[in-house]
C-alpha positions, 0 to 999 in steps of 0.5 A: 360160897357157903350154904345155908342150913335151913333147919339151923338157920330155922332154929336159930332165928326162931330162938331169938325171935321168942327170946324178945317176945318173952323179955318184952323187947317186942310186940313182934318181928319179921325175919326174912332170909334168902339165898341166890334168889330163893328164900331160906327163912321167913316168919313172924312173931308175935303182934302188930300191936299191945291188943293183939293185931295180926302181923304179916306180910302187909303190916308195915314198919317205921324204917327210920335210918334204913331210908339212906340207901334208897336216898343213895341209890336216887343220888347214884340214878342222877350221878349216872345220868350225868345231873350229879358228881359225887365232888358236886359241891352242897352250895351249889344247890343250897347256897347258904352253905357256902360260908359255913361256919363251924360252931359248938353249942354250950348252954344252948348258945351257939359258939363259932369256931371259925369257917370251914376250909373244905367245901362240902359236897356230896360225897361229904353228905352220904359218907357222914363227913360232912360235920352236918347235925352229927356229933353236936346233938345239942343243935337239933333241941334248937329246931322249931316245928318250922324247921321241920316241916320240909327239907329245904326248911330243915338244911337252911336252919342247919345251915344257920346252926353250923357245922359240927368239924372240919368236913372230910376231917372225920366221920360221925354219924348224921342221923337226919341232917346231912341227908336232908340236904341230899334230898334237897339236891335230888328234888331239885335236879329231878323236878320231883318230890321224893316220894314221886322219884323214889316211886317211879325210880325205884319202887316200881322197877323193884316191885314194891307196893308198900313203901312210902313217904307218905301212907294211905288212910288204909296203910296208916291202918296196917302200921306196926305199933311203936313199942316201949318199956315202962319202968317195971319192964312191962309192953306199952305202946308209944304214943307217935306223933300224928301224921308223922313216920319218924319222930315229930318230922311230918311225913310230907316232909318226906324225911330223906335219911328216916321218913319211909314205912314199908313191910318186910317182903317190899324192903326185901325186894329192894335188898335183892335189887341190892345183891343183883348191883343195881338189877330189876325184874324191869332191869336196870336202874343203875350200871354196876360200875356206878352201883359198885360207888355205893358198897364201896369202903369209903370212910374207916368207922371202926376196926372191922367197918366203913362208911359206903354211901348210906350203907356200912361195909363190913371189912376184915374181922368182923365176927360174924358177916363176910368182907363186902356185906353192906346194909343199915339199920333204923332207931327204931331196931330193924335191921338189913344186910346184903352178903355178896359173897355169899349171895345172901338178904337178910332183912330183920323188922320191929318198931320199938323204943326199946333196944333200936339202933345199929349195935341193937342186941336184936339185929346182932343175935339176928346177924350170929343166926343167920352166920351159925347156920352157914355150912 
């Protein structure tokens, strides 16, 4: 194990912080660190918004695409309590799949390639194999606001639109689609909601009190501005869809790959429920053996990462996170991992239009702080 240098890890964390704030890349941020259950780092930078909102603990932040490991822990609740498998067919639970066709779009007509020969199931959906709403991004121009409004709306359109490749043939990102249907399972065999499962399953055996699908008036109130960029590279603030926590998906739609809000203590507890492998303060919601399923290297994406379930594995070569770490980003620039070897959190927020993603140069300067201030 290596130890972090809190006064390098201060520095270093503090250096890109400003650098952000001084390019206009950023209202502000939040930069959480710790280590074997203590924390080595936290502050804030900046605003909550263009005219100058406190930013701290309570503010709370869009997660986008960092939703998929709580919709892999909830799948992971059910497999361990013997509801799902992981080889569980998608039909099963949404029939319209079970002759699904792969198709392309071309001038936004839909063409069909032939039908799938490989069922999907949930494994395809939470490794990004599935071919569902993943490289074919022409499909989702194709969607109503109809389609949007809930999950089972949502996968019976894309279920009609088709597939993007043979499933288990490749990997390639599903930003929403695939983990809709994942909802939809978890609804079904739960007799919940998500935000009433992933409430009592997950948020309050982590402790968490700010994290939602679905914000109050009073959370509404606390959520960090959406940042942008106008043509001259001065802040402006985004306009966001009302009612909605990720694009124009409403949130009682409950959006299982993108719709969560939370602050930056809350996301961190949940990231500690992570290291501990699957470990409470109320105890466990999962066995380590079923946990293990989640930061396990699935899928070859690259060089030097995996697919797990919801999360990316780091392998060998990587420059700058340990073998086994494993975390997500969101589009709309946080970011997170959990370094096992090194018994390390680290949880990284903003909320802007600008430099989002997985390789956003913020959450890569975030990662070589936190790796240069290991001794």
């Amino acid at each position: 194990m290596q130890m972090l240098d809190k006064n390098k890890l201060k520095k270093g964390i503090e250096e890109i912080a400003m650098y952000d704030l001084e390019s206009n890349k950023v209202f502000g941020s939040g930069y959480l660190v710790m280590q074997r259950g203590e924390v080595a780092y936290k502050g804030y930078f900046g605003y909550a918004s263009a005219d100058k909102r406190e930013l701290g603990d309570r503010t709370m932040f869009r997660l986008a695409s960092m939703t998929k490991p709580f919709t892999a822990i909830a799948a992971l609740i059910l497999v361990e309590r013997g509801l799902l498998s992981l080889e569980d067919r998608v039909s099963e639970f949404i029939p319209a799949y079970k002759d699904a066709v792969i198709t392309k779009t071309e001038d936004g007509k839909l063409t069909a390639l032939g039908k799938i020969q490989t069922p999907i199931t949930v494994r395809h959906l939470l490794t990004h194999t599935s071919g569902i709403g993943s490289s074919d991004l022409e499909k989702a121009k194709l969607l109503t606001a109809e389609d949007r409004k809930t999950a089972t709306s949502l996968s019976a359109r894309y279920a009609a639109l088709g597939v993007d490749f043979e499933p288990d043939s490749r990997q390639c990102y599903s930003g929403v689609a695939a983990f809709a249907a994942l909802g939809v399972i978890i609804e079904r065999l739960s007799g919940k909601s998500l935000q009433e499962f992933y409430q009592k399953e997950i948020f309050e055996p982590c402790g968490m009190q700010d994290t939602t699908f679905i914000p109050s008036q009073e959370q509404w109130s606390r959520l960090m501005a959406m940042h942008g960029q106008d043509q001259q590279g001065s802040n402006i603030t985004v306009a966001m869809q009302e009612g909605c926590l990720f694009e124009a998906f409403p949130c009682t739609h409950c959006v299982a790959g993108a719709g969560l809000a939370s602050t930056l203590t809350d996301y961190a507890k949940f990231a500690t429920m992570l290291l501990n492998k699957g470990k409470t303060p109320m105890g466990r919601i999962l066995s380590e053996a079923v946990f293990a399923e989640m930061s396990k290297p699935w899928v070859v994406v690259d060089a030097s990462s995996y697919w797990g379930l919801g999360v990316r594995v780091i392998g060998e070569g990587y420059p700058c996170l340990a073998k086994g770490t494993f975390g997500w980003s969101g589009a709309y620039g946080s970011h997170f991992w959990v370094d096992p070897e090194n018994e390390i959190v680290a949880v990284f927020m903003k909320n802007s239009k600008v430099d989002g993603g997985s390789a956003n140069c913020s959450a890569i300067s975030f990662e070589n702080a936190v790796n240069s201030a290991l001794v």
